[in-house]
C-alpha positions, -999 to +999 in steps of 0.1 A: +000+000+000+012+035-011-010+065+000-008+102+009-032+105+043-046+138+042-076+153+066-105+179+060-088+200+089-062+196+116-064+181+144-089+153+127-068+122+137-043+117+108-018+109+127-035+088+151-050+071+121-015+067+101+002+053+131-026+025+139-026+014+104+012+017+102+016-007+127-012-026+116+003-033+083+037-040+093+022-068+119+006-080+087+037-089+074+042-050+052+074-031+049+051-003+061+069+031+068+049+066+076+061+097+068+057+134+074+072+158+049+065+191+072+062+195+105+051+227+121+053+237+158+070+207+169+084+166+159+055+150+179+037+136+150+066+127+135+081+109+162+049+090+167+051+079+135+088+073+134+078+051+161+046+029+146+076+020+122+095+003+149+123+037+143+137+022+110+142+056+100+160+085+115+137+115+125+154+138+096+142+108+071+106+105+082+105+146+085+127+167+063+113+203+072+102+214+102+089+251+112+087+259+149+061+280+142+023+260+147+007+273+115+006+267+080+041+256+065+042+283+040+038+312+066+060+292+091+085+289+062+084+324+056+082+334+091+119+314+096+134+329+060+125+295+038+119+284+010+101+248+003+103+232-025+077+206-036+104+189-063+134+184-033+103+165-016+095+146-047+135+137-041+130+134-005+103+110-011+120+090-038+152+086-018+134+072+012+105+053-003+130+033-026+129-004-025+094-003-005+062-017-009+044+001+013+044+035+023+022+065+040+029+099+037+009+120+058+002+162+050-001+187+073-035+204+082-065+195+052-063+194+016-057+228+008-031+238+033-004+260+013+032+246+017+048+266-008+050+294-031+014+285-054+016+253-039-009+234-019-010+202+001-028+187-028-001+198-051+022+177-036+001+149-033+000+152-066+037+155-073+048+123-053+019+110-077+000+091-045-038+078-041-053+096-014-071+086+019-092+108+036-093+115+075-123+133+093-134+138+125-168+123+134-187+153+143-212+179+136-203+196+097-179+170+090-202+154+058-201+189+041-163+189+047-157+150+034-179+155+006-158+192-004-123+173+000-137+142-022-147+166-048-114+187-048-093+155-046-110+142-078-109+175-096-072+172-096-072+136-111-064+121-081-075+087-066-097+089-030-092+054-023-116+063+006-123+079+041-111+070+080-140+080+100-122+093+134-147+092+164-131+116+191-157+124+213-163+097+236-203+105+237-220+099+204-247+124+191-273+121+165-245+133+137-219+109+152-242+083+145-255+094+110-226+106+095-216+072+082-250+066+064-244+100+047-211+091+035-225+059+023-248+069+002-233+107-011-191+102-013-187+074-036-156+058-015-155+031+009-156+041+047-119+024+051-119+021+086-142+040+116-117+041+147-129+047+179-118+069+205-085+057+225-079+027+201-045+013+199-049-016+173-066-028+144-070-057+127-068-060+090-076-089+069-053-085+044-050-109+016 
């Protein structure tokens, strides 16, 4: 499996999401390694996912750039005086990803996050040439947001291989418990996996 995990905002789960099924995968027998491109305010996500890949890599390998500043990459780049470039990633990605079967690459923020000068998240999705899966929170005004990504994602060419439904409130409301349905019937992708909240495994049935 090779896949770009992206999310309709931050703070959805797509970490939490690409670190279960990292280690999932690996336990299933994958060469499964998650990476971050940017980081911005601090490692942690990277670190967790250095980690759900058993720390093959080094930290700089699973995230070349890192801002300390928590907002966008392109305003934390030029915040700090840099520039990012979405073709040293491509190289980034090529150098590390070599050899392997099966890889994640998760973005930073949603879809439509800018990283660079004219370029989006969804530009360099499209650069490292990547099917997409799609992480939302399970809430109130989350259909609307699934259903906008989809649509972008698809306007680009791009593959939605589907969505991870991320329940994090621990009580469910009437939208936690429709949203699903709505999906269903309106995205045209498979719900991929619906995680609850504080799960640490999965199990996958992987052929």
């Amino acid at each position: 499996m090779r896949a770009f995990v992206t999310g309709t905002d931050t703070g959805v789960g797509k970490t939490f999401a690409t670190s279960l099924l990292t280690r999932a995968l690996r336990r299933a027998g994958l060469d499964t390694i998650a990476l971050k491109p940017l980081c911005s305010g601090d490692r942690g996500d990277a670190e967790i996912l250095r980690s759900a890949a058993g720390d093959e890599l080094s930290i700089d390998e699973v995230n070349p750039l890192w801002f300390q500043s928590p907002v966008a990459p392109l305003a934390a780049a030029r915040k700090e005086d840099r520039k990012v470039s979405v073709p040293a990633l491509v190289d980034w990605f090529g150098k590390v990803s070599a050899g392997r079967k099966s890889v994640l690459v998760e973005g930073a923020g949603g879809w439509l996050v800018p990283v660079a000068d004219g370029a989006l998240i969804a530009d360099l999705c499209a650069a490292l040439s990547l099917p997409v899966i799609l992480v939302a929170a399970n809430r109130l005004g989350c259909v609307n947001h699934v259903l906008l990504t989809i649509e972008s994602i698809r306007s680009r060419g791009l593959e939605c291989r589907g969505i991870i439904l991320n329940t994090i409130q621990e009580t469910s409301d009437e939208a936690t418990r429709t949203n699903r349905g709505l999906f269903e019937e309106f995205a045209g992708v498979p719900i991929l996996l619906e995680l609850a909240p504080g799960q640490d495994n999965l199990d996958l049935a992987i052929a």
